[in-house]
C-alpha positions as CSV (number, residue, x, y, z in Angstrom):
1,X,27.0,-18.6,3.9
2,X,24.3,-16.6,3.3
3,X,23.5,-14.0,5.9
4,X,19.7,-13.2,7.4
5,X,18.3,-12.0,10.2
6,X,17.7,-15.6,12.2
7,X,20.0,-18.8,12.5
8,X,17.5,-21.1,11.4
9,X,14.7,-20.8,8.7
10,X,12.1,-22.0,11.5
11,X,12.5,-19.1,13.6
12,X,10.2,-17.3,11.0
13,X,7.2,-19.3,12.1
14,X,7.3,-17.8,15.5
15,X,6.3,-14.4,13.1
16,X,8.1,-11.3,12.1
17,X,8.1,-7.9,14.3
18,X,7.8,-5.3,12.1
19,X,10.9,-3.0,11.0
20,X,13.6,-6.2,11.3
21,X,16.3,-5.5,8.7
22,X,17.9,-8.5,6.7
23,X,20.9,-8.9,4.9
24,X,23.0,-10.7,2.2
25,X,26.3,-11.3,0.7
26,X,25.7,-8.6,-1.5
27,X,26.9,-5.8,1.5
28,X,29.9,-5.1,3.1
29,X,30.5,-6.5,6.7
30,X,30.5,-2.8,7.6
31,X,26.5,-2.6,6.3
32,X,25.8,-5.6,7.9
33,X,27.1,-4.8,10.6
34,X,24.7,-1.7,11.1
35,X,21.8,-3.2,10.6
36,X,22.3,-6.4,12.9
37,X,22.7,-3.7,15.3
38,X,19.6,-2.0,14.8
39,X,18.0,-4.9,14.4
40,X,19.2,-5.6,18.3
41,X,18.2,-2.7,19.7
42,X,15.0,-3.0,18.3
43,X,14.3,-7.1,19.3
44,X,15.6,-6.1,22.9
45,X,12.2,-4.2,23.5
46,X,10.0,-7.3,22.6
47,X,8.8,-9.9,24.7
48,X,9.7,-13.9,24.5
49,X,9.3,-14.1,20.8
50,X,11.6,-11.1,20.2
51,X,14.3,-13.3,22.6
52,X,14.2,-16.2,20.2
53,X,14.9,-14.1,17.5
54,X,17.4,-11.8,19.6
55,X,19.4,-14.7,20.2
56,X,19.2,-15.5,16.5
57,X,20.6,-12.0,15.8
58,X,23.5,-12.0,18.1
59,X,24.6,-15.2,16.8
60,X,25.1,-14.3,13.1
61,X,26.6,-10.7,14.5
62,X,29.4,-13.2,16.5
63,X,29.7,-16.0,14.4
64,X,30.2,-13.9,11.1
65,X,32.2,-11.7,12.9
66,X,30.3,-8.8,11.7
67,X,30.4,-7.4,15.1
68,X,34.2,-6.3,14.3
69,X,33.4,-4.0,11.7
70,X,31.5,-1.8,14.4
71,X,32.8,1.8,14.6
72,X,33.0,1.7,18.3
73,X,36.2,-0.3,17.8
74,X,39.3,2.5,16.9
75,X,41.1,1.8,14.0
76,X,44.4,1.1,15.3
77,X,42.6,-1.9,17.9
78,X,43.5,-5.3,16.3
79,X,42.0,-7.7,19.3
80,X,38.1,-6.4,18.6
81,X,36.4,-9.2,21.4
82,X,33.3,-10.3,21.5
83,X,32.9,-9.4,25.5
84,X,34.3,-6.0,25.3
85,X,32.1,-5.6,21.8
86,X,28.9,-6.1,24.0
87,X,30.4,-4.1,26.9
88,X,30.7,-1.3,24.8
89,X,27.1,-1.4,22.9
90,X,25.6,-1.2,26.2
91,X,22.5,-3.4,25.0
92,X,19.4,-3.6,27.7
93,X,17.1,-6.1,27.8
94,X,13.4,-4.4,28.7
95,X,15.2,-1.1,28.8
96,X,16.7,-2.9,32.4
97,X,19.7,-0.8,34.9
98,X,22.3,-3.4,33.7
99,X,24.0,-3.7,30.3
100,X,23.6,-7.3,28.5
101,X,26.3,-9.7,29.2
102,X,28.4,-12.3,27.4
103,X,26.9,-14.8,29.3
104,X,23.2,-13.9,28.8
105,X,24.2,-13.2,25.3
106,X,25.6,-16.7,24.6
107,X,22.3,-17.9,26.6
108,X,20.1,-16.4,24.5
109,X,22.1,-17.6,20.9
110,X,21.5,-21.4,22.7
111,X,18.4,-20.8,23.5
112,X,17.4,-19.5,19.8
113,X,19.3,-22.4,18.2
114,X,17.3,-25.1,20.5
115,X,13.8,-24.0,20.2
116,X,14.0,-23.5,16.4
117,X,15.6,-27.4,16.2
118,X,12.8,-28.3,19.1
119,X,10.0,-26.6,17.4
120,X,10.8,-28.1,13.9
121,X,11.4,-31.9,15.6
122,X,7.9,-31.7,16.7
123,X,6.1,-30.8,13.6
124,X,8.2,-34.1,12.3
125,X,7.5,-35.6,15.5
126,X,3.1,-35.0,14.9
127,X,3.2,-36.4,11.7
128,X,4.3,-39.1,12.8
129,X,1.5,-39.2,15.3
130,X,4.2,-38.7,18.7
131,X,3.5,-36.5,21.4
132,X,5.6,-33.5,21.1
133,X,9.0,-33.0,23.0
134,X,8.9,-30.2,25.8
135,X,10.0,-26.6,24.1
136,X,12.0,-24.0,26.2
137,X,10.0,-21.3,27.0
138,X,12.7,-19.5,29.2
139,X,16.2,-19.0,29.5
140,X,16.5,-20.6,33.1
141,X,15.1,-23.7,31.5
142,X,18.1,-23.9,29.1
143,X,20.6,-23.4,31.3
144,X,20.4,-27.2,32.7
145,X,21.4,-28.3,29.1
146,X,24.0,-26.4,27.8
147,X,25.8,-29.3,28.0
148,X,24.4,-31.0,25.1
149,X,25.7,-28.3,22.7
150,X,28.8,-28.3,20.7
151,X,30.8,-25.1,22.3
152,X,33.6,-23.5,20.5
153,X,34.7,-21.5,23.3
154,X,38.0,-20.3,22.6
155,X,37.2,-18.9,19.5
156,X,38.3,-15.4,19.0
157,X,38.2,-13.3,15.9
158,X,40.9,-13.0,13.7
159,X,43.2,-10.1,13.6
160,X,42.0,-7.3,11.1
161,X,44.8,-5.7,8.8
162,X,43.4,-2.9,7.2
163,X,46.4,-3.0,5.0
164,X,44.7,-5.3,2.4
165,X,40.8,-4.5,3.0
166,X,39.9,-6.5,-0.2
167,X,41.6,-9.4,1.1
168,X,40.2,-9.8,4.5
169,X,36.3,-8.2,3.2
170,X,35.5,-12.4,3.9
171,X,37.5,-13.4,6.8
172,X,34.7,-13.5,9.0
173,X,33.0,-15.9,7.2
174,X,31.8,-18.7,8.8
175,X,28.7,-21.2,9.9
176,X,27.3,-20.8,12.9
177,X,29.3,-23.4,15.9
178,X,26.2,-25.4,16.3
179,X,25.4,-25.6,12.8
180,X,26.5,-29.2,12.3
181,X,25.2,-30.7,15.8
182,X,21.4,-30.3,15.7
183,X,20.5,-33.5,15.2
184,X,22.9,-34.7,18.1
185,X,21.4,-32.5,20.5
186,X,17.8,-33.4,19.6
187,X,18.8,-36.7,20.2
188,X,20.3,-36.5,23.5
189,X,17.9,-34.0,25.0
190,X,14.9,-36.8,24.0
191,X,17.1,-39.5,25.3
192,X,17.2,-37.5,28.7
193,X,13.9,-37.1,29.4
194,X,13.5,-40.8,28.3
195,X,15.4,-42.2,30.8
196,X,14.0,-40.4,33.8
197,X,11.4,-42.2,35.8
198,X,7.8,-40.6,35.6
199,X,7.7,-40.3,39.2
200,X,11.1,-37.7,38.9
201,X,10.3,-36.0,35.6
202,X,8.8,-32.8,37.4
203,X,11.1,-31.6,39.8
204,X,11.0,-27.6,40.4
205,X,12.4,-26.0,37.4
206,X,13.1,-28.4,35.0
207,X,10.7,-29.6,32.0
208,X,9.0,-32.8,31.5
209,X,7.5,-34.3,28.4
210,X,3.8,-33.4,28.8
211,X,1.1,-36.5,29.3
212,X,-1.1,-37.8,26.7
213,X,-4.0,-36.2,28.6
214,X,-2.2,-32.7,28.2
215,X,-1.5,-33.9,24.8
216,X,-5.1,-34.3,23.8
217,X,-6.1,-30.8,25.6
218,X,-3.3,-29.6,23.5
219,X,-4.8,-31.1,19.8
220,X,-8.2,-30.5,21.2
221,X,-8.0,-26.7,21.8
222,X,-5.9,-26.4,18.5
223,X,-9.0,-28.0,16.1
224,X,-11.4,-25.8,18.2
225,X,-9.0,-22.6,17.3
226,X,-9.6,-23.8,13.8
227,X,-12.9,-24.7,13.9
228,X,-13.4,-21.0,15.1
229,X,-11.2,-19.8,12.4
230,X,-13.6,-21.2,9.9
231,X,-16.6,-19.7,11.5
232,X,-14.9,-16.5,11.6
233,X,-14.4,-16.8,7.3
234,X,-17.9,-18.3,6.6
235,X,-19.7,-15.2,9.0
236,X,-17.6,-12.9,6.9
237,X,-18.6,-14.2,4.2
238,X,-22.1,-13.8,4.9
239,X,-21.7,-10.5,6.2
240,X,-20.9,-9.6,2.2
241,X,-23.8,-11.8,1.2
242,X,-26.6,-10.2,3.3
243,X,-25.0,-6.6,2.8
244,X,-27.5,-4.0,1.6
245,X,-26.1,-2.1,-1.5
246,X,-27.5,1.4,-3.5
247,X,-30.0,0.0,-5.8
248,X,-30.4,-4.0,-4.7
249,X,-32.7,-6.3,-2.7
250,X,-32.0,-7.2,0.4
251,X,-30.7,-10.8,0.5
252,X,-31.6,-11.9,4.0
253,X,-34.3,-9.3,5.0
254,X,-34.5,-10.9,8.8
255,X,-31.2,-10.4,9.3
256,X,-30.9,-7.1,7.9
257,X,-33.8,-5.8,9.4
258,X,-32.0,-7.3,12.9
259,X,-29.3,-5.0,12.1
260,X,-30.6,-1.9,11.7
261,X,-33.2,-2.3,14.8
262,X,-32.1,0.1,17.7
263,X,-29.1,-1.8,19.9
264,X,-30.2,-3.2,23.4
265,X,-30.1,-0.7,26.0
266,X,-28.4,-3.1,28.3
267,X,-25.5,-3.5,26.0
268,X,-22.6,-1.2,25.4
269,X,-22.0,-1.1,21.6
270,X,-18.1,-1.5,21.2
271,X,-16.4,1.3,18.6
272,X,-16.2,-0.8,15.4
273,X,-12.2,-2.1,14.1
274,X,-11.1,-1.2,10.8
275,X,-9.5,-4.5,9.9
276,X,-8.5,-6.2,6.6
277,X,-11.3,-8.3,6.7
278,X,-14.2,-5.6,7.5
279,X,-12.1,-3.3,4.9
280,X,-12.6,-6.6,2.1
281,X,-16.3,-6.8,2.9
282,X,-16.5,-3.1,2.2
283,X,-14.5,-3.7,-0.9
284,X,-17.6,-6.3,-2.0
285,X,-20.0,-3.5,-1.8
286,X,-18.0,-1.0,-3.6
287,X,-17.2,-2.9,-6.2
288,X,-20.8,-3.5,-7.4
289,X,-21.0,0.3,-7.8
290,X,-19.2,1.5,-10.4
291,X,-19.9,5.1,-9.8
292,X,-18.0,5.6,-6.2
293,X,-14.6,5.8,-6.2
294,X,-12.1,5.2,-3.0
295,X,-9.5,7.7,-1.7
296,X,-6.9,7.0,1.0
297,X,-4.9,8.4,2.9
298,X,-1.4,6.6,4.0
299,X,0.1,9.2,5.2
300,X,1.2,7.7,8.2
301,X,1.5,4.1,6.8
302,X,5.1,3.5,8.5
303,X,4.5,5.2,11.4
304,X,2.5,2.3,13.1
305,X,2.7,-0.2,16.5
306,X,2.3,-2.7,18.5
307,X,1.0,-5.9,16.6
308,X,-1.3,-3.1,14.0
309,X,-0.8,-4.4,10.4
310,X,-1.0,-2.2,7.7
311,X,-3.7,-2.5,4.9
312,X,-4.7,-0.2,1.9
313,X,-7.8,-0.4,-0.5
314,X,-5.0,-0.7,-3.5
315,X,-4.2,-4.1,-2.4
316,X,-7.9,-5.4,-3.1
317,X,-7.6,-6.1,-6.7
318,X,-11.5,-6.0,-7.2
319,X,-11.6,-2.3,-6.2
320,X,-7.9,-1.3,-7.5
321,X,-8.8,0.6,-10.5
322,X,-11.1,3.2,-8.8
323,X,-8.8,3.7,-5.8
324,X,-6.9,7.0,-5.6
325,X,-3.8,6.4,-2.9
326,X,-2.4,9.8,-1.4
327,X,0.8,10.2,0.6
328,X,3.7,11.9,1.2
329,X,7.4,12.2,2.8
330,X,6.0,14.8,5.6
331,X,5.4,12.4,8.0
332,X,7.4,9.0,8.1
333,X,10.3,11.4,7.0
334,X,10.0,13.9,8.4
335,X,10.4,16.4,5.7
336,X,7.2,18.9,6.6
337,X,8.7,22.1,5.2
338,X,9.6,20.5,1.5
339,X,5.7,20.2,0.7
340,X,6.2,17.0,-1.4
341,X,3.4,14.7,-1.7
342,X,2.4,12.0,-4.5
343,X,-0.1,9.7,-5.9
344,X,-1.2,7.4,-7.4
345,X,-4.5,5.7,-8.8
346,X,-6.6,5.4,-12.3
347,X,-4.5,6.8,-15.5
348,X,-7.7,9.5,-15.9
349,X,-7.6,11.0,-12.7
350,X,-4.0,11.4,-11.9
351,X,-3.6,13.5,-15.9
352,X,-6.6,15.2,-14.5
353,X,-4.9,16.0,-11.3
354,X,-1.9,17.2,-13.0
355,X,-3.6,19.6,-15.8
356,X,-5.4,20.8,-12.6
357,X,-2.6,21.5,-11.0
358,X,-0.3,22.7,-13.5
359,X,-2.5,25.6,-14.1
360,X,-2.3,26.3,-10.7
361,X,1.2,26.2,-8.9
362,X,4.2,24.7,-9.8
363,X,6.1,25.2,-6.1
364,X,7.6,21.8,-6.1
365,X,11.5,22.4,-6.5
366,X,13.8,19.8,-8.4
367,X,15.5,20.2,-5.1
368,X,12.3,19.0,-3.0
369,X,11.8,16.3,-5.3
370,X,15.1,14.7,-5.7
371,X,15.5,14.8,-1.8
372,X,12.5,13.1,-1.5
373,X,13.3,10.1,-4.3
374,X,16.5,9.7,-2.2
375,X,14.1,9.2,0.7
376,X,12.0,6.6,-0.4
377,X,14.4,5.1,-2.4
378,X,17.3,5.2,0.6
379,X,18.0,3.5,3.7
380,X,15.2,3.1,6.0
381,X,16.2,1.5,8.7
382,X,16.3,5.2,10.3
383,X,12.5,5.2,10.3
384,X,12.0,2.0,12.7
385,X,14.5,4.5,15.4
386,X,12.5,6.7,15.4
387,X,9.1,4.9,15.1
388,X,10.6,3.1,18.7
389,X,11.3,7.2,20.1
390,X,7.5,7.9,19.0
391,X,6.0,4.4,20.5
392,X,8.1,5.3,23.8
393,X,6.4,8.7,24.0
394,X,2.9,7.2,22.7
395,X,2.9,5.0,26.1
396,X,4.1,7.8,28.1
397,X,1.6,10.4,27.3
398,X,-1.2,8.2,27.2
399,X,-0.2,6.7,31.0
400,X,-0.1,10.2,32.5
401,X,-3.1,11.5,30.6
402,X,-5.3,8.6,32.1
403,X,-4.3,9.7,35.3
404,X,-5.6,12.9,35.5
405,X,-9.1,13.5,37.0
406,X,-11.4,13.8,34.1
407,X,-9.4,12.8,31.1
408,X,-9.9,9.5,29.4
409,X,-7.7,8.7,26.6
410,X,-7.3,5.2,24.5
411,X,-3.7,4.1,23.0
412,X,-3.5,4.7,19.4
413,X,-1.9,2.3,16.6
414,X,-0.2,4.6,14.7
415,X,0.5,8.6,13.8
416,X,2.0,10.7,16.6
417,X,-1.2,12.0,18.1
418,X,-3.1,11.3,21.3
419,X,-7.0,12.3,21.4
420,X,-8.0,12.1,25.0
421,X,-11.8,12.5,26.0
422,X,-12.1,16.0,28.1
423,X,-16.2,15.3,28.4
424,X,-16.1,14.7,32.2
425,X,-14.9,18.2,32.4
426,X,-17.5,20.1,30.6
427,X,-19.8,22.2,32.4
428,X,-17.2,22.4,35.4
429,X,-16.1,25.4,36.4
430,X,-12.1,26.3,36.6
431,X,-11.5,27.9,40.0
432,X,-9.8,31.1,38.3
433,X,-11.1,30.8,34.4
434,X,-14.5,30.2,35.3
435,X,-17.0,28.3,33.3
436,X,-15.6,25.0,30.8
437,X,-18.6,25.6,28.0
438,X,-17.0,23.0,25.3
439,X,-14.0,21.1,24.1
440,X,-12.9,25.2,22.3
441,X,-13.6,26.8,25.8
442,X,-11.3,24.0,27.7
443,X,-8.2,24.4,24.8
444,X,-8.3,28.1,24.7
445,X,-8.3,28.6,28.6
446,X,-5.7,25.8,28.6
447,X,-3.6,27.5,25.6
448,X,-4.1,31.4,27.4
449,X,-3.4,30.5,31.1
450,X,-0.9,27.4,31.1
451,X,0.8,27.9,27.8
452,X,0.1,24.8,26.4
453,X,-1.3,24.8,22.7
454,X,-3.5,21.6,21.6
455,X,-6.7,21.4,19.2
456,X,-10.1,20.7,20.2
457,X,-12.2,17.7,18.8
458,X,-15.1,19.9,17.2
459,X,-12.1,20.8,14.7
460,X,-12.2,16.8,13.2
461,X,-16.2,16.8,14.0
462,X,-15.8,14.9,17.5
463,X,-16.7,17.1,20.4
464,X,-15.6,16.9,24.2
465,X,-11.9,15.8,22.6
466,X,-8.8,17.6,22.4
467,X,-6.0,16.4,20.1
468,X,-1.8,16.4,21.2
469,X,0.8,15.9,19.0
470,X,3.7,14.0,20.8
471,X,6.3,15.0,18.2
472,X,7.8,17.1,20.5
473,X,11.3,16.4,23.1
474,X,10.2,14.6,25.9
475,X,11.3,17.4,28.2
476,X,8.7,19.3,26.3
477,X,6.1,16.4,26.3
478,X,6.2,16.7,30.6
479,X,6.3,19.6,30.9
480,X,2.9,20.0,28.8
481,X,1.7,17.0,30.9
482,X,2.1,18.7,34.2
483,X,0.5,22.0,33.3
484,X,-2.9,20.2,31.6
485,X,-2.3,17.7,35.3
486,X,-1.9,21.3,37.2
487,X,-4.8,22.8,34.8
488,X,-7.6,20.1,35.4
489,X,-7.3,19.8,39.1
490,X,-8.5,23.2,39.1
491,X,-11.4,22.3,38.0
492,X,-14.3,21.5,40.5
């Protein structure tokens, strides 16, 4: 059996969350264990999707019997139960008051095993030109139908005799209870909703096979998502087309001349998004001069959230060979005070860099640099924990900020800082500290009176800002919060 991070290979259509951990044969039940539960912890915090897939999780952790090898279980404890396994993790759904149970668990392994079967019945099931069957979009809606899968409830894992490790390294091998009915329970569930009358399909809180009208919306608003997909390409497209470079014509001058006219003082202009397309157009105007070169920063390339997907100018093949890529192990690792960085780009600038730089310091220890090989190279599963801690902290700081009295702050994608708008606050006077001049005035007053240390925007070029780091304890992180709360309604 070969193990992964979901039961079946549809799941993966539903998309990845970023920082899932797989595994194989290759590791020891006590590896895999680990890393099914991080894995856990982290698809407990995630919404529907993450359920499907949490489900998927728990059931290779209890069918493999991974879930024994956990080192909350002591050594001499033979009877290592599936129950009291889950008791003990203490796993909470949404971060809830109440510790996941074996029932929800067992729901939720159903309920990944179903919709995966569901979901890849009806991509059978539209080729064929049928409507599609009714998927599950909630555990309640499972529940009337747990009777239509093959249970194997008194199973219970084997005794472990650590006597003979080698011998008993595969005991917990074994295919998922289910594995062999999916086609049964396909079959039945369609046969159900087949032999109700139309009239009764839609009682309160069961599902019904949806009506060729709602069919047709369906196919309907899914052509038009692809219609606007292609429209989406071809303006892109365009965009690198009709883009003025150094040195050329203008392609379409109406157009371009449309663009740089003054915007309409009616509209907002929205803050421009640095994605992989509008980083690819950019690429096509680079490329056609040979005498600019690209350098990036990834510094904080793990160190990212929500749905944000990371992109870097070396994966753009037409611009690849005058990209310089910087980064280090400061950040993601947290390894500030071993002053390791690296990079990499053109085979003429990085000897240049180092005859530069070996004429001028040679601090890097073999120390510094073997410890940081053995981070990149190493387990990283640490780095998704802790990416979770800073995401938690993210939402919290950026909450509280945006409800104090003059500060405006956005939610960043990645890093660990917050850069809340003080603007509203300039020009006001502090009722003991007297007049707020500029974003340098409102941090040092802040800093001198309330003990709280932060940077101003005019430091990055961005005035009426103030920059926080939230790499700090949350104890700490409230604490600063309720002095700059305490330190703003002063001002009037």
């Amino acid at each position: 059996m070969k193990h992964s991070n979901y039961t079946m290979a549809e799941l993966s259509t539903i998309g990845l969350p970023l920082g899932l951990q797989s595994t194989s044969d290759d590791m020891s039940p006590e590896q895999r264990c680990s890393i099914g539960i991080q894995n856990i912890e982290l698809l407990c915090d995630l919404d529907w999707r993450g359920r499907l897939m949490l489900g998927a999780e728990l059931s290779r952790m209890k069918w493999s019997g991974d879930f024994t090898r956990d080192d909350v279980w002591r050594p001499d404890e033979a009877a290592r139960g599936w129950a009291e396994w889950l008791k003990r993790r203490d796993f909470r759904l949404d971060g809830g008051d109440k510790p996941m149970s074996d029932e929800s668990a067992n729901t939720l392994v159903m309920w990944s095993v179903l919709y995966a079967n569901f979901a890849a019945e009806n991509e059978n099931r539209a080729k064929r030109g049928l409507l599609p069957l009714p998927l599950p979009t909630s555990v309640s809606q499972l529940r009337p139908y747990q009777s239509m899968m093959q249970r194997v409830d008194d199973w219970t894992p084997p005794q472990l005799d650590r006597s003979h490790p080698n011998e008993h390294d595969g005991a917990f091998e074994m295919q998922p209870p289910f594995a062999d009915h999916q086609p049964q329970v396909i079959a039945a569930w369609q046969e159900v909703f087949e032999s109700i009358p139309p009239d009764k399909r839609t009682r309160k809180g069961e599902l019904r096979p949806p009506s060729r009208t709602e069919s047709e919306d369906y196919f309907r608003k899914k052509e038009g998502l692809r219609q606007l997909k292609e429209r989406e390409e071809r303006e892109i497209e365009e965009a690198k087309q009709d883009a003025l470079t150094v040195g050329s014509t203008p392609a379409n001058a109406e157009r371009q001349a449309a663009a740089a006219a003054p915007p309409s003082p009616t509209k907002k202009k929205a803050p421009p998004k640095k994605t992989q397309a509008e980083l690819e157009a950019l690429g096509e105007i680079l490329k056609k001069n040979k005498n600019i070169f690209i350098l990036s920063d990834d510094i904080y390339e793990h160190i990212i959230y929500d749905e944000f997907n990371f992109y870097t100018p070396a994966q753009n093949n037409k611009i690849f060979d005058r990209t310089l890529t910087v980064n280090g192990v400061s950040k993601s690792y947290a390894m500030t005070g071993w002053r390791i960085g690296y990079a990499g780009g053109p085979e003429e600038i990085i000897k240049g860099m180092a005859k530069l730089q070996s004429q001028s310091t040679t601090n890097p220890s073999s120390i510094s640099q073997a410890a940081a090989v053995e981070a990149l190279k190493g387990d990283q599963v640490f780095i998704q924990t802790r990416k979770k801690v800073f995401k938690k902290r993210r939402d919290f700081i950026v909450e509280m900020l945006n409800k104090i009295n003059g500060i405006e702050c956005i939610k960043p994608q990645g890093a660990f800082y917050v850069f809340p708008s003080c603007k509203k606050l300039i020009g006001k006077k502090h009722q003991k500290l007297g007049l707020i001049k500029n974003d340098k005035d409102f941090v040092t007053k802040l800093l001198e009176s309330y003990g709280v240390a932060v940077v101003q925007g005019s430091a990055f070029g961005l005035d009426g800002y103030f920059r926080i780091s939230y790499a700090a304890s949350d104890d700490e992180l409230k604490k600063a919060i309720d002095r700059i709360t305490k330190f703003c309604s002063e001002i009037i």
